[in-house]
N, C-alpha and C positions, 0 to 999 in steps of 0.2 A: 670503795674499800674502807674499811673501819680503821681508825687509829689505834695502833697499839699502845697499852700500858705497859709498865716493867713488869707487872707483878702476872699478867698471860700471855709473856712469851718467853718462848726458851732463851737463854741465852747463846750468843751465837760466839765461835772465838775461831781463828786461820791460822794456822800454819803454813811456811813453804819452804820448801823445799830443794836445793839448787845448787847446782855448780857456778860457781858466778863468773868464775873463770875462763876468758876466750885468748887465745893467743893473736897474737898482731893480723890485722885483716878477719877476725872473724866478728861470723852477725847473729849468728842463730843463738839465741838463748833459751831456756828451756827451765822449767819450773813446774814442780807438783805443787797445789795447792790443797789442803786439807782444810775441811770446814765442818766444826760438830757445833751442834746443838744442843744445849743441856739444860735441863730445872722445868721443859713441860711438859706437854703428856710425853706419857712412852707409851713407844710403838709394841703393840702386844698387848693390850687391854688391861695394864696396871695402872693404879691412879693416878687420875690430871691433878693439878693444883683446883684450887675451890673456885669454881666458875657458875654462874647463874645457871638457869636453867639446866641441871643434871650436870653435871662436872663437866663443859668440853666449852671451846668458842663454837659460837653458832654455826653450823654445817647441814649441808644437803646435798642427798645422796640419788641416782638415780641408778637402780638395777634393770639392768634390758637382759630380755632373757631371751634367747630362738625360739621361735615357735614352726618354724618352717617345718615340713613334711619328713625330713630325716630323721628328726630328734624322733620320731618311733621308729628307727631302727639300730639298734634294738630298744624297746620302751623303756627299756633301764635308763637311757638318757633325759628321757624326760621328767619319769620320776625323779633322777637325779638332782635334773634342776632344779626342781620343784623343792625337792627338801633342801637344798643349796640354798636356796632364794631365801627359806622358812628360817636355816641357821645364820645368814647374815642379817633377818630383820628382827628378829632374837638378840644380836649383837651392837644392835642400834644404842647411843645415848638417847635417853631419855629428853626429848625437845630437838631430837636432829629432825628438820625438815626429811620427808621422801620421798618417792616412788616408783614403783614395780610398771615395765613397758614392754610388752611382748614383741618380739618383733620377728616379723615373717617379709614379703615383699610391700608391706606395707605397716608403721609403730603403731599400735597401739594403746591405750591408759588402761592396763588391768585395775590399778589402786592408785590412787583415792579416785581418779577419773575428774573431768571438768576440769582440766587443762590447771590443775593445783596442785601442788604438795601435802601429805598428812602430815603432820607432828607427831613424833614416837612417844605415844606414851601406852599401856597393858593394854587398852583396848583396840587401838590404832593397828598394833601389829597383829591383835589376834584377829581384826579384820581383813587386813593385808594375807594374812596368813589361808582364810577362809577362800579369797578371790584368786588365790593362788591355786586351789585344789581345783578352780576350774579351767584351768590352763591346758589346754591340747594341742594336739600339732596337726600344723596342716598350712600350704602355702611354702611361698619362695622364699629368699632372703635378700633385701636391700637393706644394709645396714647403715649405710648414711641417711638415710629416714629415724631408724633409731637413733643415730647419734643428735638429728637436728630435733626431734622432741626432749629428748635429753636437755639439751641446750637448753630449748623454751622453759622446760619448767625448773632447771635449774635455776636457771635465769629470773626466775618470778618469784625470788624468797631474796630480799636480804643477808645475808649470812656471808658470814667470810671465809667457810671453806664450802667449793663444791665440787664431787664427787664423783666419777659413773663406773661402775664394776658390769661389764660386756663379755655374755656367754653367748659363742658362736660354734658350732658343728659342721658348718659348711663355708661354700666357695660364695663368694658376694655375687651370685650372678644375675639380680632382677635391677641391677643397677650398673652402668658402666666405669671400671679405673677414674677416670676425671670426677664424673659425680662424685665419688666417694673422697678424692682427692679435693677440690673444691667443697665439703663440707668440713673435710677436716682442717685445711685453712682457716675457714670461719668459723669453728670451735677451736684453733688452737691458742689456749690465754683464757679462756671462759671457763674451763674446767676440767681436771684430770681426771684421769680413765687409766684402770688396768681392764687389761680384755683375755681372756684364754676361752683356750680351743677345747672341746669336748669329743673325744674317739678320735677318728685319723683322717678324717673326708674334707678337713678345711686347709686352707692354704697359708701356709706359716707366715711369708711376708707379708697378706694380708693382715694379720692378727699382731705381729710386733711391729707393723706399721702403723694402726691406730694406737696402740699403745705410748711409741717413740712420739708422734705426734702430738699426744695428750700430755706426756710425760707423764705415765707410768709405766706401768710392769704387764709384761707379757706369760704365760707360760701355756705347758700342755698339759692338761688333764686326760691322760689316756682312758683312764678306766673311769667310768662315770661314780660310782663306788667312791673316788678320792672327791668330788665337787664340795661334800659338806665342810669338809675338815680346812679346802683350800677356801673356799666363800668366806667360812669365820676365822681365818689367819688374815685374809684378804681386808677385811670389813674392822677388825680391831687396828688392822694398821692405819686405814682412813680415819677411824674413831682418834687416833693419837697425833694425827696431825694440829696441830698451832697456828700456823701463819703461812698462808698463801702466797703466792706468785713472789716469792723471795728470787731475784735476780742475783748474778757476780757481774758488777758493775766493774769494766776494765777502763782505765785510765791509762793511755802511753804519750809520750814527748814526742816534739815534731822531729819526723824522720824513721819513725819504727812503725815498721808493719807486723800487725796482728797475724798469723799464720795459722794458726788453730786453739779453738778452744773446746776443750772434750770433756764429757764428766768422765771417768775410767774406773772411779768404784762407786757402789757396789755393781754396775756394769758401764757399760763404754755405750757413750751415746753423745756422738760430733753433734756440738751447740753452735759451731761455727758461722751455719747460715742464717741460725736464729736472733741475732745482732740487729737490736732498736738501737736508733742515734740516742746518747742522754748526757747532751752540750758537749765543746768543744773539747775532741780528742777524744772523748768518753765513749762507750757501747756498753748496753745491757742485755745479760744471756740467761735467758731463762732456765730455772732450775725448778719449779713448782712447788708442793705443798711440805713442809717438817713440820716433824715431831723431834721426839730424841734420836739421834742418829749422826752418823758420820758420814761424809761423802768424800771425794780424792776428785780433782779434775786436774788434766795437763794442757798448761798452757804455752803454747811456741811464739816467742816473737821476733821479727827481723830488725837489728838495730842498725844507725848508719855507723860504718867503721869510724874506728879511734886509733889516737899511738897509744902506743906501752905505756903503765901507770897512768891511764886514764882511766876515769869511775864512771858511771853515769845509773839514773834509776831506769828501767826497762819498762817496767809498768807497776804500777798502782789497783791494787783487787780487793774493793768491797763489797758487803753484801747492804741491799737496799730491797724495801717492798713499797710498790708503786701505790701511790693514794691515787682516788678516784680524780682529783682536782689536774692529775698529769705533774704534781710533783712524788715525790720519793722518800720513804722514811728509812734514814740510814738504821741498820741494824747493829754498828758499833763494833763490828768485823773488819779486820783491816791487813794486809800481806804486802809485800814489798818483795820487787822483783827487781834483781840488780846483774849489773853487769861492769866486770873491770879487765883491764885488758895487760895481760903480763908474758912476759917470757920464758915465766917456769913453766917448762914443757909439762911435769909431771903436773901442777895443778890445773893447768889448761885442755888437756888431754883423759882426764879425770870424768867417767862420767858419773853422776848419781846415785845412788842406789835405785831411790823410787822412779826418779827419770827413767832407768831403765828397766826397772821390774816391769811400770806400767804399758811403756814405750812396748816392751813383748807381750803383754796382753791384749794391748789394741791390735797389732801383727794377730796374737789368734785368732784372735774372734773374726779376723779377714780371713786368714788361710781355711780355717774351719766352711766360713761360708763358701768360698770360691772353689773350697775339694768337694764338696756336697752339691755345688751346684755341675760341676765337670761332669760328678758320677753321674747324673741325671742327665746329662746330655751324651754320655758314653765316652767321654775321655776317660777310659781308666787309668792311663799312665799318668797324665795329668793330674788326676782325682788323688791316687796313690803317693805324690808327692807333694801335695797340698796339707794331706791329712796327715802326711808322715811328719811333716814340719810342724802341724800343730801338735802331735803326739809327744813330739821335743820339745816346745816349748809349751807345754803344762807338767813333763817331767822337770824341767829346769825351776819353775816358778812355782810348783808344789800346788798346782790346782788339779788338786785329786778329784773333784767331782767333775772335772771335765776329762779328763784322764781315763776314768771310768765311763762315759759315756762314749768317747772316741771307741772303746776297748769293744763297743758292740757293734760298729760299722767297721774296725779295720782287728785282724791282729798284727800282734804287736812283736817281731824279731827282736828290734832293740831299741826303746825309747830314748838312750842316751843321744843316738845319730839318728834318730827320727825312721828307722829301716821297719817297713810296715810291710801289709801285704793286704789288700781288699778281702773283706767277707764275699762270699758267693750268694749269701745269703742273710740278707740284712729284715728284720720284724720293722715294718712302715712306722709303729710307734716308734721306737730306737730311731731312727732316722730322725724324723719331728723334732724328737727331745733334744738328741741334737744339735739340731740347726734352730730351735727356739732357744735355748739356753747356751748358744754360740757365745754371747757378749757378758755375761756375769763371770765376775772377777774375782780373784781373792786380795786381798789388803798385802800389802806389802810388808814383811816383820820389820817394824821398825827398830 
């Protein structure tokens, strides 16, 4: 891992947020922590500060694209990808390492080929771009073969960001659950990946499970039509990232247990089991790659009881990126998580704001998935009351864009008490969206 300079990295600054407040005998404390990024690239393809080689820190990108035998149906899928592929290598910085890898039941190197990287520069991509129009479909899909090429040749550039953007149309089935799951293991810390679905024939936890894994983004591309627009929104946001494997290193006192730690915007993604030791009392929870940008994570911890008018600090939350040597460069971020113990009912019984806004948006994104999964196993009563409870709480917490998406699998009697009524007839895209866009969040007004 490269050392950072002041002068290309964003600066990093925390927030938190908290009731600090427990009444006699209690343990749980509870804290949002907010963490922005500010002064390097922005995310959306506005300018970096002055970096060598074409404005960005060195990065390497790898595009896998499907090539398996569905993407012709209808052919609009493949052409889609194909121009998809063409507008994120378009959107390359100038000196970013890359390559284009087809992938069917078996990866292989469309561009540059010989198990290397190109270098983006006018003529690089207009040959990337050539090798591309001979790309067809035909074959299976085992995608943990894409993802472990991925790897190697990420893996064989120096660079301090690396990338993979994963288009899939179908079910992973020339490979079995474990395989997939065992390479995504061994690629997870090596390099982030957003992956999205193309039409309606793939399997949504497949597709937000490599992503969560990689830590990136998930979504669904219904209409092959939208791929280009999504690839170069997609590809300028890797372009504005700054600094890699950025951890929230949590520090607690003996006697308190860690209960969870979750990112919760801009979506809800449990980093709980993702916990490296890093020295005593300490853990590091992977958060992956920034640019400019804001993130919110809640963090629960269990302290040992206190009397009345006792103080104590709960934990300790910095951010740190791990040097190659297995030490850590603090990034200068820092929050404080407290707990005192008193008898004023009312400041004790007090919760949050953001405690609890967030606290209902992780409830959604569960109830969402577990009403979507009922309807698909035919509990509709079940289903009905899942969905109707998340239909209330995105009325309540003003997440209009999930509100609007619930609105095409249930109607809606009365969102205030969640009083729903299942569609007879729900369009499979609508379902997908979803249950893929189940866990993205809205910020809390502060």
């Amino acid at each position: 891992m490269a050392n950072f300079s002041k002068s290309n990295v964003p600066q990093f600054s925390m927030d938190v947020y908290q009731n600090e407040y427990l009444p006699e005998g209690g343990r749980e404390v509870n804290a949002i922590v907010t963490v922005t990024a500010t002064g390097g690239g922005t995310v959306g393809g506005a300018a970096a500060p002055a970096y060598p080689r074409g404005g960005g820190p060195s990065a390497a990108v790898a595009l896998m694209v499907d090539c398996s035998g569905s993407m012709d149906y209808p052919p609009t899928k493949m052409r889609g990808a194909r121009d998809a592929t063409a507008a994120a290598i378009d959107t390359l910085r100038d000196g970013t390492h890359f390559a284009v890898i087809g992938g069917t039941h078996v990866a292989q190197e469309v561009y540059p080929g010989g198990g290397r990287l190109a270098v983006a520069d006018r003529a690089t991509r207009e040959q990337a771009k050539q090798a591309l129009r001979k790309l067809s479909a035909g074959g299976g899909t085992a995608i943990g073969s894409w993802l472990r090429l991925a790897d190697r040749l990420l893996n064989s550039a120096d660079v301090t960001i690396r990338h993979g953007i994963l288009l899939t149309d179908g079910r992973n089935e020339h490979e079995s659950p474990q395989d997939l799951r065992a390479t995504l293991e061994a690629c997870a810390g090596r390099f982030t990946c957003d992956a999205r679905g193309v039409g309606t024939d793939w399997e949504v936890k497949e597709v937000t499970g490599i992503a969560s894994a990689l830590l990136g983004g998930a979504d669904i591309v219904a209409d092959p039509a939208g791929l280009t627009a999504d690839f170069t929104r997609m590809m300028e946001a890797a372009m504005g990232k700054e600094v890699a494997d950025v951890c929230l290193r949590v520090w607690t006192p003996v006697g308190t247990t860690i209960r969870f730690v979750k990112q919760v915007a801009p979506a809800v993604e449990d980093l709980t089991a993702r916990r490296t030791e890093a020295g005593p009392r300490a853990g590091d929870y992977p958060t992956g790659s920034w640019g400019d940008e804001s993130r919110d994570y809640h963090l629960c911890v269990e302290v040992p009881a206190a009397g009345l008018g006792q103080e104590m600090l709960a934990a300790r939350v910095s951010l740190v990126a791990p040097q190659g040597d297995s030490s850590a460069q603090n990034l200068g971020a820092q929050g404080l998580v407290r707990a005192v113990w008193t008898d004023d009912m009312a400041a004790s019984t007090s919760i949050n704001p953001q405690v609890a806004h967030y606290t209902g948006q992780a409830e959604l994104a569960h109830v969402i998935q577990k009403g979507l999964d009922l309807r698909k196993a035919g509990d509709f009563d079940g289903a009905t009351a899942k969905l109707g409870r998340a239909v209330q709480l995105a009325s309540v917490s003003g997440n209009a864009d999930t509100a609007k998406l619930l609105a095409k699998v249930v109607d809606v009697v009365d969102a205030a008490t969640g009083t729903v009524r299942l569609k007879t007839r729900v369009a499979e895209a609508d379902e997908m969206t979803l249950e893929t866009r189940s866990t993205k969040t809205v910020r809390v007004k502060k």
